[in-house]
C-alpha positions in Angstrom: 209.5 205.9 181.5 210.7 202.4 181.9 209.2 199.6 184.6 212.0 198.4 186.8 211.6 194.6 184.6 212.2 196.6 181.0 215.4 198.7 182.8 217.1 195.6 183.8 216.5 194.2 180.7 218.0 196.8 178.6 220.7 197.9 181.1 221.8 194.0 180.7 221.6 194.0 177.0 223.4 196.7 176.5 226.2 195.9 178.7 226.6 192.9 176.7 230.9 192.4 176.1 231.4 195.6 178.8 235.0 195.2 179.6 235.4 198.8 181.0 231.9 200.4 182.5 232.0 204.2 183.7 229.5 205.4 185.3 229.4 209.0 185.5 227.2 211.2 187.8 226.3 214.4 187.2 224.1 217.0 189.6 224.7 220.0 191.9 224.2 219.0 195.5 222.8 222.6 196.0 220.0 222.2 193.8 218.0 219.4 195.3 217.2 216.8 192.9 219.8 217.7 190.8 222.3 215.9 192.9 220.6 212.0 192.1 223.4 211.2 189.8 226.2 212.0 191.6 224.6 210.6 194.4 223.5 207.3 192.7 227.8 206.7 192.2 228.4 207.6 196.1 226.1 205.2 197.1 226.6 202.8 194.5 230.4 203.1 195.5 229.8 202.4 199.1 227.2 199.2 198.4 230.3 197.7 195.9 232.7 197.9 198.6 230.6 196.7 201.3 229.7 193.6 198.9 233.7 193.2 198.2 232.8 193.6 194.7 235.5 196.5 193.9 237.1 195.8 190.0 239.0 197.8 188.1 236.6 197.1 185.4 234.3 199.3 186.9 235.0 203.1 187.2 232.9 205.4 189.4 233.0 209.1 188.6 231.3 212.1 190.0 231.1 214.5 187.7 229.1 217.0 189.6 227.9 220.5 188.1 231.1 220.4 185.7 231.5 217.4 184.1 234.4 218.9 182.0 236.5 218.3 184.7 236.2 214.7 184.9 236.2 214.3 180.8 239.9 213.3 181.2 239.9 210.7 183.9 236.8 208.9 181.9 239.1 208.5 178.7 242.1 207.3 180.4 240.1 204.9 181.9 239.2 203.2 178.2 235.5 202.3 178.7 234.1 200.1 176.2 230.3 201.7 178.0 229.3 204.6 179.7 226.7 204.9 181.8 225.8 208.8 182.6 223.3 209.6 185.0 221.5 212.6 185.5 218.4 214.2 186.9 215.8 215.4 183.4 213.0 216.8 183.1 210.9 214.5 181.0 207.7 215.3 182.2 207.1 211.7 184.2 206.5 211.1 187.7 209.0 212.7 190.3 211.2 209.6 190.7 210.3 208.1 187.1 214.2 206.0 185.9 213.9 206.4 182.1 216.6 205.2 179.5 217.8 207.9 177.0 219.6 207.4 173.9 222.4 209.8 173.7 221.3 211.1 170.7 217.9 212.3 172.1 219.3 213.6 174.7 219.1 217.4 173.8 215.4 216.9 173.9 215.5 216.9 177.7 215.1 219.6 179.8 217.5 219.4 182.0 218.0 221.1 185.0 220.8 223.6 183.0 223.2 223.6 186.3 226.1 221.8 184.8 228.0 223.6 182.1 228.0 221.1 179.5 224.8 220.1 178.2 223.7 215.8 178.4 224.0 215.7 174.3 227.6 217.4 173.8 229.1 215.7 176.4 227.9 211.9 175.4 229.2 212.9 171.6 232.2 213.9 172.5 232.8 211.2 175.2 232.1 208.5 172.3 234.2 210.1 169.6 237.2 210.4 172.1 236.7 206.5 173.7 234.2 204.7 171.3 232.5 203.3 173.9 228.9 202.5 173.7 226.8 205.3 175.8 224.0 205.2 177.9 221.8 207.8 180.0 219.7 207.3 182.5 217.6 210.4 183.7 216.0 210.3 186.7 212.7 213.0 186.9 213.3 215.5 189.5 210.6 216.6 191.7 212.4 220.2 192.4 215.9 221.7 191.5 214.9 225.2 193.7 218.4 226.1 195.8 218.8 223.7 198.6 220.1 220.5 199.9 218.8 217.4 200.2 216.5 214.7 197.5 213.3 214.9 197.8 211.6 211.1 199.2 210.6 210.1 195.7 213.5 211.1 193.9 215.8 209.6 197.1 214.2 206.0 196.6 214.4 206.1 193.4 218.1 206.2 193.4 218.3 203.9 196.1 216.3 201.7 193.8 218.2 202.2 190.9 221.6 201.7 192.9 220.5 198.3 194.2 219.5 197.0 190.7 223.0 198.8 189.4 225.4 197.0 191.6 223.4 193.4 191.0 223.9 194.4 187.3 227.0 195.3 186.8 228.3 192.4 189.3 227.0 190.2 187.1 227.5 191.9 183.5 230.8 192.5 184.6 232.6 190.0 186.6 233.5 192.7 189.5 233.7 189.2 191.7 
């Protein structure tokens, strides 16, 4: 689990010499919580354009429950980073932002409603582009059948969205 302080840190170290970010959210909006990454891009998308700060340097995907359909607009777009987010299990506070190294990623437990697991799809995402990969899992409180994020999980990506867009503004000149 990361303080808000140590994500912006490492978000902005690691997008260090971005010149093509992706960020790729992944969820089912018909399993509650699940929904917070592909969420996190709608709203993320919205607070860009309202800000005028729309680049093509900065690629916005919803990858929903199958990210496999989305695998081949993410390498065409070239990304030097990729930024998944998705809701896991990690056993923190409902809410809880914490940074995962793709490599750990099959550690999580996940919510299982995609068709892809985390792991597979940042490995083969970086052997087909090469771009550095990030995730960032966001704890669910529930992912019972429903619509809807629960309050904690719902300010956390509203959170997470705000520091986002001041982030990647910055660490990637959408200006």
């Amino acid at each position: 689990m990361s303080t808000p302080h140590e994500l912006q840190q490492e978000l902005v170290s690691w997008l260090r010499g971005a010149e093509r970010v992706v960020v790729l959210g992944l969820g089912n909006p018909l399993r509650r919580d699940d929904f917070a990454g592909v969420r996190l891009v709608r709203q993320l998308r919205r607070l860009l354009a309202k800000r005028g700060a729309i680049s093509d340097r900065l690629i916005l995907v919803e990858g929903g429950s199958a990210p496999e359909n989305v695998l081949g607009l993410v390498v065409r777009a070239r990304p030097t980073h990729i930024l998944v987010v998705d809701a896991a299990d990690m056993g923190h506070r409902p809410g809880s932002i914490s940074i995962i190294r793709p490599e750990r990623a099959g550690s999580l437990h996940t919510p299982s409603t995609h068709t892809l697991s985390v792991r597979f799809l940042c490995s083969y995402l970086a052997r087909l582009t090469g771009a550095r990969i990030l995730v960032l899992g966001i704890q669910p409180k529930t992912v019972v059948f429903g619509e809807g994020l629960s309050p904690e999980v719902e300010n956390a990506v509203k959170c997470l969205t705000r520091l986002l867009a001041e982030i990647l503004r910055r660490g990637v000149s959408l200006e």
